[in-house]
C-alpha positions in Angstrom: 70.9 93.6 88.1 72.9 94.1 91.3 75.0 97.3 91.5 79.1 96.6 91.7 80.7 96.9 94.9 83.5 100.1 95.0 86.3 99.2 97.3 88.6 102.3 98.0 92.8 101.9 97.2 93.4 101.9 101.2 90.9 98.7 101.3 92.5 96.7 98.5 95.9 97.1 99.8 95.3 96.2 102.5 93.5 93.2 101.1 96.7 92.5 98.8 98.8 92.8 101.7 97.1 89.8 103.4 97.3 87.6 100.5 101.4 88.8 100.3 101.5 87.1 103.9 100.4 83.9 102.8 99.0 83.3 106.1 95.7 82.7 104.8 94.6 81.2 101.8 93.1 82.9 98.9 89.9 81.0 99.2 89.8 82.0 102.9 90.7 85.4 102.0 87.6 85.7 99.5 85.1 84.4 101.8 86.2 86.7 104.7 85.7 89.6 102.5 83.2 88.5 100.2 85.1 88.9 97.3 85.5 86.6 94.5 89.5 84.6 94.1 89.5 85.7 90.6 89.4 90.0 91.6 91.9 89.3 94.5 94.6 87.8 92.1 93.6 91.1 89.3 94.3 93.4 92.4 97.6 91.1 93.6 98.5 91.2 89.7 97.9 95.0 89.5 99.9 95.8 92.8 102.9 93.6 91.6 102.7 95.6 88.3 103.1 98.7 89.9 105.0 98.0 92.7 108.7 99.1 91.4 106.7 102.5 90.4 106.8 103.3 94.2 110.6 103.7 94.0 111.1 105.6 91.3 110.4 109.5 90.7 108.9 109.9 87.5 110.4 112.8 84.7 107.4 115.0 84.8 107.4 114.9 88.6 111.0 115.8 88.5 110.3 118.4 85.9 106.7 120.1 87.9 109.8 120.0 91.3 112.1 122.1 88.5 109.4 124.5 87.1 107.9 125.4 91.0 111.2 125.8 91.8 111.9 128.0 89.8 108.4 129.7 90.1 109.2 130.2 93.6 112.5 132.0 92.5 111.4 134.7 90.8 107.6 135.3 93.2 111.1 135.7 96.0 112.8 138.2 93.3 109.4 140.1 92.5 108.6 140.6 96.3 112.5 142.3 96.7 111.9 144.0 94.2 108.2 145.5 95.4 109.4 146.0 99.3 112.6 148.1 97.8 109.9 150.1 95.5 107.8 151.0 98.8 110.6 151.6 101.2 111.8 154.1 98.0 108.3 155.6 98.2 108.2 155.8 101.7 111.2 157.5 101.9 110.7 160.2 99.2 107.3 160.9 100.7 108.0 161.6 104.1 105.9 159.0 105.5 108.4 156.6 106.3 108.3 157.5 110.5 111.9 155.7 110.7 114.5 157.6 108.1 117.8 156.2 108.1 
């Protein structure tokens, strides 16, 4: 039994792409890359399928932008926090060579 062929998302793309041209047949398309007519239309159909997903920004990428941003808000408020603590300890210590 022969062993299916993987083609990456880069190389079917690509493939699609030509076939969007129309400067080539399908048929001539298939035998350039040795792939059957009937997988180059399931990848066209696929791509077509997906292609106003390219355009949009999806809720729970919105909402994984909200929650780092807000992640990122408080790592900024914990590290003012921390560097006032040390400068404090510094300070009250008598090790901090810079008093003001």
């Amino acid at each position: 039994m022969a062993k299916q062929k993987r083609h990456s998302a880069t190389f079917k793309s690509q493939v699609v792409l030509e076939m969007l041209k129309e400067e080539k047949t399908v048929s001539q398309i298939a035998a350039e890359y040795g792939i059957h007519p009937s997988q180059l239309h399931r990848w066209k159909r696929q791509a077509l399928e997906n292609f106003p997903q390219l355009f949009t920004e999806s809720q729970a990428l919105q909402q994984q932008a909200q929650a780092h941003q807000q992640q990122l808000t408080e790592l900024y408020a914990e590290i003012g926090k921390l560097t006032t603590q040390v400068e404090w300890l510094k300070k009250k210590s008598g090790l901090d060579p810079d008093p003001r």
